[in-house]
C-alpha positions in Angstrom: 33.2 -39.3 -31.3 29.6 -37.7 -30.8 29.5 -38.2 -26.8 33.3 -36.6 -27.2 32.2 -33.8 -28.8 28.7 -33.4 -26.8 31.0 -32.9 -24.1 33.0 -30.9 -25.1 29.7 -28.3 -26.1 28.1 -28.9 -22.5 32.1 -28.3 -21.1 31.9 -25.0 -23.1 28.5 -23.7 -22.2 29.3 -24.8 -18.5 32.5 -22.1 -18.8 30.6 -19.6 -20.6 27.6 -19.6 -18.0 30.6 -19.6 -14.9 31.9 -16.3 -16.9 28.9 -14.6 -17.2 27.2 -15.8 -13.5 28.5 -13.0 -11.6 26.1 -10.1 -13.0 22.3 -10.5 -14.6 23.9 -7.5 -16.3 26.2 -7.3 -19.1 29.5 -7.3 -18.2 31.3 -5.1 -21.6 32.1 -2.0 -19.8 33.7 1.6 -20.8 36.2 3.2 -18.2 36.8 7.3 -19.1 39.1 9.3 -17.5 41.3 12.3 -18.1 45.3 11.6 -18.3 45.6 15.3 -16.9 43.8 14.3 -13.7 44.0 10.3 -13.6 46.9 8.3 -14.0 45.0 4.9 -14.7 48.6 3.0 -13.5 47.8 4.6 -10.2 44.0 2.5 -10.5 45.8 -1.1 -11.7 44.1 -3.1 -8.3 40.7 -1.7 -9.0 40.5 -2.2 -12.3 42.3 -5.9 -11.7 39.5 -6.6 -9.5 36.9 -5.9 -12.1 39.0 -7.8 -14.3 39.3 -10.6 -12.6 35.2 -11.3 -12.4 35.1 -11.3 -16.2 34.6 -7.7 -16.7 34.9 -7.0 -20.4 37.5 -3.4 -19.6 37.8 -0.7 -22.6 39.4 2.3 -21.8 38.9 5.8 -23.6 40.5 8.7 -22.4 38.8 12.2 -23.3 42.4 13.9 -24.8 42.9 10.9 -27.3 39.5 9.0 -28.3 36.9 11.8 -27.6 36.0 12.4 -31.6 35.5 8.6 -31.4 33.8 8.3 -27.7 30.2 7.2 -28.1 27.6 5.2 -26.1 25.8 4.6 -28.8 26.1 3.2 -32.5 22.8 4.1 -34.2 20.1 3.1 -31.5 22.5 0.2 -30.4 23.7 0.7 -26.8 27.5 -0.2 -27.0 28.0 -0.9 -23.1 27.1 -2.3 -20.1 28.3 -0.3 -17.6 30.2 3.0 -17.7 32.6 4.1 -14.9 33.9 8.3 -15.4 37.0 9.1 -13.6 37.3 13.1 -12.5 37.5 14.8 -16.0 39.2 18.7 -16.6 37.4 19.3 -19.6 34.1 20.8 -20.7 32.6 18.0 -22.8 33.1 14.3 -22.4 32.7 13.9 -26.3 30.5 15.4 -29.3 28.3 12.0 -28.6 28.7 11.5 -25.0 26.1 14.8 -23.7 23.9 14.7 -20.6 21.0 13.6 -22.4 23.1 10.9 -23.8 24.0 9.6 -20.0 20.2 10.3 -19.1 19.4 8.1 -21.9 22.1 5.1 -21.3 20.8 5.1 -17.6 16.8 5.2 -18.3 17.6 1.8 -20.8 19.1 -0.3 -18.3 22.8 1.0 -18.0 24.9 1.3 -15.0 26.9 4.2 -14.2 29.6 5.1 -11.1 30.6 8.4 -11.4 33.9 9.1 -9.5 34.4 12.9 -9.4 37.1 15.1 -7.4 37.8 18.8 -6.5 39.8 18.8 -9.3 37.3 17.2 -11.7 33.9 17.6 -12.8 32.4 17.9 -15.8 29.2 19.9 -16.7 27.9 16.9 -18.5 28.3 14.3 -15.4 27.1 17.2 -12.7 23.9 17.7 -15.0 23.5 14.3 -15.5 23.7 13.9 -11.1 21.4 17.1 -10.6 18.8 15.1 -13.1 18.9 12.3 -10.3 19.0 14.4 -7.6 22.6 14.1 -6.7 24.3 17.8 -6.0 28.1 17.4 -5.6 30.1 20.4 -4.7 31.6 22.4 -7.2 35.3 22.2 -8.7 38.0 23.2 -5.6 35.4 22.5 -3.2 37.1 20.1 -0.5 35.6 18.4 2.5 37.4 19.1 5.6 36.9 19.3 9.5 36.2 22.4 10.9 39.1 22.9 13.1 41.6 22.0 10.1 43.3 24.8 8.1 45.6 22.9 6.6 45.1 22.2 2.7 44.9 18.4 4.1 41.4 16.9 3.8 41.8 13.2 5.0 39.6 11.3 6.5 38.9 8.0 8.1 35.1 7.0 8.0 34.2 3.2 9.9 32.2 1.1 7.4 29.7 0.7 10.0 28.6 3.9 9.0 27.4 2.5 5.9 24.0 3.8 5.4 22.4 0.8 3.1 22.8 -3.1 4.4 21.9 -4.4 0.4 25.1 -2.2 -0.5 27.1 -3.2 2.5 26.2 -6.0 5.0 28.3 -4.5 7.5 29.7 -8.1 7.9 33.3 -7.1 8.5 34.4 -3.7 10.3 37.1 -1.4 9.3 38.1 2.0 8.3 37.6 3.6 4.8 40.3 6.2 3.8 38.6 9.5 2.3 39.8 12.3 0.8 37.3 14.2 -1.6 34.4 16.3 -2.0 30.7 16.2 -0.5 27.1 16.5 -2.2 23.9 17.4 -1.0 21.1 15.2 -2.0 17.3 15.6 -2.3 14.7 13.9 -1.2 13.4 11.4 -4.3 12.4 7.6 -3.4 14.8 6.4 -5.9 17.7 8.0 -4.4 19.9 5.6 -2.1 22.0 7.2 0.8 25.4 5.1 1.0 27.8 7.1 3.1 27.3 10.1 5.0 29.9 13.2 5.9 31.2 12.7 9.4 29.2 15.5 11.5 32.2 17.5 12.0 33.5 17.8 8.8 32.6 20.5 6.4 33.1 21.0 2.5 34.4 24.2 1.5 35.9 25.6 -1.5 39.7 25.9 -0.9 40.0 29.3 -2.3 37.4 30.8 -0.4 37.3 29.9 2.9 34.2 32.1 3.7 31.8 29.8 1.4 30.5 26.2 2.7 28.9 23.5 0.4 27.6 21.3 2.8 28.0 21.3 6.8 28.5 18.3 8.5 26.4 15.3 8.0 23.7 16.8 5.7 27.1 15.9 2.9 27.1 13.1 1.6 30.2 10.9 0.2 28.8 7.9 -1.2 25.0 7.9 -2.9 23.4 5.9 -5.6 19.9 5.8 -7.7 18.2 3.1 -8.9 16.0 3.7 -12.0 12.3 1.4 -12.4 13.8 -1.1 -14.5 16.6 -1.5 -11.8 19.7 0.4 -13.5 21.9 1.8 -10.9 23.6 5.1 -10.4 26.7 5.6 -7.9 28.4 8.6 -7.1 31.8 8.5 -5.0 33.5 12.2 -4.6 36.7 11.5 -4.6 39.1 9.1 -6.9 41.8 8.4 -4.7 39.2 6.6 -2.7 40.0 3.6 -5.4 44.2 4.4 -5.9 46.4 1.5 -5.1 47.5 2.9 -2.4 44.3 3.1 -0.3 42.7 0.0 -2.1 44.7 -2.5 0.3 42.6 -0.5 3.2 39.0 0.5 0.6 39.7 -2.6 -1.2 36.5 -4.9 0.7 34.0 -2.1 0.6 34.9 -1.0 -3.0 34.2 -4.7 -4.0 30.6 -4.6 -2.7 30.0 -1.2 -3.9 31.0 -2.0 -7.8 28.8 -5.3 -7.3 25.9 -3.2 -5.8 26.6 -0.6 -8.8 26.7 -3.7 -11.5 24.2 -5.3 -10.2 26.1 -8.4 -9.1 23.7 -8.3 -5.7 20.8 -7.1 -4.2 19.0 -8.2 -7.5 16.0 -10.0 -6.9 12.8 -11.1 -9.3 9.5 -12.1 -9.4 9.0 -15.2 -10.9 5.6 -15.1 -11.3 2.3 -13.7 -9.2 -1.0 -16.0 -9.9 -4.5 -16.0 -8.4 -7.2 -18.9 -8.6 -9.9 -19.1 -6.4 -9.8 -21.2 -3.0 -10.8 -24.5 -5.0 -8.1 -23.9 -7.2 -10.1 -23.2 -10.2 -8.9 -20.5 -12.1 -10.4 -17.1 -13.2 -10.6 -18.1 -16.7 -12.4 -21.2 -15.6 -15.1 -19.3 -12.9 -14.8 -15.9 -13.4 -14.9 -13.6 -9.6 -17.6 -12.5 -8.3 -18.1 -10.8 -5.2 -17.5 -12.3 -1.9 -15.6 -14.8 -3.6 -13.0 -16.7 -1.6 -9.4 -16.7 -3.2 -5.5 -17.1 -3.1 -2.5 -15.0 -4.0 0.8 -16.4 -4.5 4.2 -14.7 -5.2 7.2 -16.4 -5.6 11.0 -14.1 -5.3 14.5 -15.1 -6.1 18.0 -13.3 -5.2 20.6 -13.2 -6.9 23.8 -14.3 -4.7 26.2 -13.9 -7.2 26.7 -17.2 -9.4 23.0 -18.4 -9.3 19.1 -17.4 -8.3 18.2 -18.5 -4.7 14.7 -18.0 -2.7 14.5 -14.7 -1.3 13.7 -14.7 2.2 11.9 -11.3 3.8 8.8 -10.6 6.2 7.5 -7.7 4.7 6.5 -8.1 1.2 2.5 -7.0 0.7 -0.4 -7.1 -1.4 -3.0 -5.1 -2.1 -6.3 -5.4 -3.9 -7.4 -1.9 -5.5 -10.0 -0.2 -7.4 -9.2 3.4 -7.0 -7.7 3.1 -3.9 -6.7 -0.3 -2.0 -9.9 -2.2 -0.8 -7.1 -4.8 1.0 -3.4 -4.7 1.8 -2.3 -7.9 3.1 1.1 -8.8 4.1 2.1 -12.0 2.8 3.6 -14.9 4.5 6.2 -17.5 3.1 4.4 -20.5 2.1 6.2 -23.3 -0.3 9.9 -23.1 -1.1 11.7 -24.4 -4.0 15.4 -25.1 -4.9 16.1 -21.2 -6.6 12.0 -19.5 -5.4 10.6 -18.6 -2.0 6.3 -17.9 -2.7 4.1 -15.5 -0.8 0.8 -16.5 0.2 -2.4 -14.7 1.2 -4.2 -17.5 2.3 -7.5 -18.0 1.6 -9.1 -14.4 1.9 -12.6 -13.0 0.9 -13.6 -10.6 -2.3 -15.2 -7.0 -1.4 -19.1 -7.2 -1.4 -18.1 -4.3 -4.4 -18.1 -5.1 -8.3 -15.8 -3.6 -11.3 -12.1 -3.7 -12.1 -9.8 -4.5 -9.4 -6.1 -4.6 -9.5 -4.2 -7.2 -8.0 -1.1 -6.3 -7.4 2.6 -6.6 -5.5 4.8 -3.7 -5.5 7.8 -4.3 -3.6 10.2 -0.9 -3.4 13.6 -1.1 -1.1 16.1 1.2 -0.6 18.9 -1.0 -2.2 17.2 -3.7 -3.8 15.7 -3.8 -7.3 12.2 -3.1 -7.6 9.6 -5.4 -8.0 6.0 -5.0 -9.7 3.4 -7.5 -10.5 -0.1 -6.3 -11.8 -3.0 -8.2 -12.5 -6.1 -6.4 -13.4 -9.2 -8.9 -13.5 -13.5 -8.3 -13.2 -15.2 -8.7 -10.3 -18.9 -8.9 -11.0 -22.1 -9.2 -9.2 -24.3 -11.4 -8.1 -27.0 -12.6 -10.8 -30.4 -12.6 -10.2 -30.6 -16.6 -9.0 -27.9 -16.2 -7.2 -28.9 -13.7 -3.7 -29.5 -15.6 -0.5 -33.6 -16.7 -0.1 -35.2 -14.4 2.4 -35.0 -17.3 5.3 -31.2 -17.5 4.6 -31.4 -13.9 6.2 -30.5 -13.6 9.6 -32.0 -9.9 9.8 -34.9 -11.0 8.2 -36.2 -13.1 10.5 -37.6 -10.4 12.6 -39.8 -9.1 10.0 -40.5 -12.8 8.9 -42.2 -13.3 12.4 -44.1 -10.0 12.4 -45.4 -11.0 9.0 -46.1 -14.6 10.2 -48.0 -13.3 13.5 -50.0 -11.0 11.3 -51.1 -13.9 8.8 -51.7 -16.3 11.8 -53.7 -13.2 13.7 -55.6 -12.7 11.4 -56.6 -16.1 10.7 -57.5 -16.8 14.3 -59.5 -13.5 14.4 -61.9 -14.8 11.3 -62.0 -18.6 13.2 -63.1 -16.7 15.9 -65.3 -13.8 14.4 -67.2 -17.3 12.4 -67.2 -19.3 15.3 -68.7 -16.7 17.0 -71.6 -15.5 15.1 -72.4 -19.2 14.3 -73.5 -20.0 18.2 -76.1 -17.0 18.0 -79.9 -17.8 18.8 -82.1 -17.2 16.1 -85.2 -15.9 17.9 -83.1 -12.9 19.2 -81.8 -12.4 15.5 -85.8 -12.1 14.4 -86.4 -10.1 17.1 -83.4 -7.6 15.9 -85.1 -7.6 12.6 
């Protein structure tokens, strides 16, 4: 009866892992939208395909739950993830403000924000400008220049996709678009995704004199990734995910909510350590200068339903005081079943004392971030422990004038004695 019911725990732990594999995020998210702008029956594959990875679905919409819509219950974050359909009205909610989004991205929530010409609300534009994200204004719709019709459809080839961690660009085929544009800035956090064709431009539809954006300085598809790896996504324009273009989007929208909810391009660190070349440890021998010593790194991916060893050529380490004394680039060295390490080799400490950094600080567009510091003493050489003057190369010049001198000197006085001892003594008395 106890092995029965032992595996019927390890059975149940086994299914609760395989629910929760796909994301290293939560999965409870909240899905608002505007019953004036969205009809969510129109949304039923996108939201099935969430669904069907375990995605914990709550829906709100802004004209029946907003006096009860909150992110928040005290200082307790309620949600994983938040997706915002287009919205028609000032306000989200009384709780949900701009500094409440700021705030439920900077502590680790993920957001995709899926706005229209028809929809976008002060609140979610703010909360875009704050990451550099610009979309166009309400009525603004992107179109190509020769088009006067009120039309604005487009077909955009995935292999136009800006970012390989968002889309591999494993499979080719065309996106259906029909929405708005948005400039971004320039911020390192900011990840391009998918850009305006160039000869498409976004103007508002009731103006035809004023342009948003001009061809591929738009943008369609952008995300931000916060420090502690949250992400940001912006898509202008909801029918992009309708059922009726999700048979064609369908692939690509799959990658991009995984991308957005972290379900890939996650990797960590599982640990940096240094020891010298021996293998004896700082705590053992502290460094001193000209030290010889070893960095290793080791990285895991996520791939979706476990870790696995990252594999990349470009990660780098750097040994700083103020600024960087070294920057090595690492190279694999051991592997394990879920870890790839990074090695320095074997590499020499700065004839320079005081408190160095070691440190790895791996930023790409598209992948979480990762840092590992290390800050440690590097001090100098004691008294009994400089190199004897004959263990000098350099010295050995002025070894050998010294040496020449001593030795002159003593053959000058052998000589002078020898000398003045072979005298005769009568012309001495004579001298007196």
């Amino acid at each position: 009866m106890l092995r029965v019911m032992k595996a019927f725990v390890a059975i149940f732990f086994l299914a609760l892992g395989a629910v929760n594999a796909l994301s290293v995020h939560g999965l409870k998210t909240l899905v608002i939208y505007d019953n004036r702008v969205t009809d969510l029956d129109n949304y039923s594959k996108f939201l099935d395909s969430l669904k069907q990875r375990s995605y914990d679905i709550q829906l709100a919409s802004v004209n029946e739950d907003a006096e009860v819509l909150s992110l928040y219950n005290n200082d307790e974050r309620l949600y994983d993830n938040l997706i915002i359909f287009p919205l028609k009205t000032r306000q989200i909610s009384k709780q949900i403000s701009t500094s409440k989004l700021v705030q439920f991205h900077t502590e680790g929530g993920d957001i995709m924000a899926i706005t229209s010409p028809e929809g976008l609300v002060d609140p979610v534009r703010l909360f875009l400008n704050e990451l550099g994200i610009y979309p166009s204004p309400k009525n603004f719709l992107l179109k190509n220049f020769n088009e006067n019709g009120p039309s604005g459809s487009h077909e955009i080839s995935t292999s136009n996709i800006l970012n390989r961690y968002v889309y591999d660009g494993s499979r080719e085929f065309e996106l259906n678009y029909e929405g708005s544009a948005a400039l971004l800035d320039n911020g390192e956090y900011i990840v391009e995704i998918l850009r305006a064709p160039r000869e498409s431009v976004c103007k508002d539809i009731n103006n035809k004199e004023e342009d948003w954006s001009v061809g591929s300085q738009g943008h369609l598809i952008a995300g931000f990734q916060t420090l502690n790896s949250a992400r940001t996504t912006w898509i202008g324009s909801s029918q992009f995910f309708d059922d009726e273009n999700f048979s064609t989007n369908g692939p690509f929208i799959e990658e991009l909510t995984k991308w957005t909810f972290r379900e890939k391009s996650v990797i960590k660190s599982t640990g940096a350590v240094h020891n010298h070349a021996s293998g004896v440890s700082f705590e053992e021998v502290p460094y001193k200068i000209k030290d010889e010593i070893v960095y290793e790194i080791g990285l895991s991916v996520w791939d979706g339903a476990k870790w696995s060893p990252f594999t990349t050529n470009d990660v780098q380490f750097e040994l700083r005081l103020v600024d960087p004394y070294y920057r090595l680039t690492l190279n694999a060295s051991r592997r394990t079943e879920d870890t790839q390490y990074y090695s320095t080799g074997n590499f020499k400490l700065p004839d320079h004392h005081g408190m160095f950094t070691f440190l790895t600080d791996y930023k790409r567009s598209g992948l979480s971030f990762i840092t590992e510091s290390d800050t440690k003493a590097i001090r100098h050489l004691a008294n009994d422990e400089y190199a004897r003057s004959y263990e000098i190369t350099n010295s050995w010049v002025y070894l050998t004038a010294i040496g020449s001198v001593i030795i002159s000197f003593i053959l000058f006085v052998a000589f002078f004695i020898a000398s003045s001892s072979s005298l005769p003594v009568d012309s001495v008395k004579k001298q007196q």
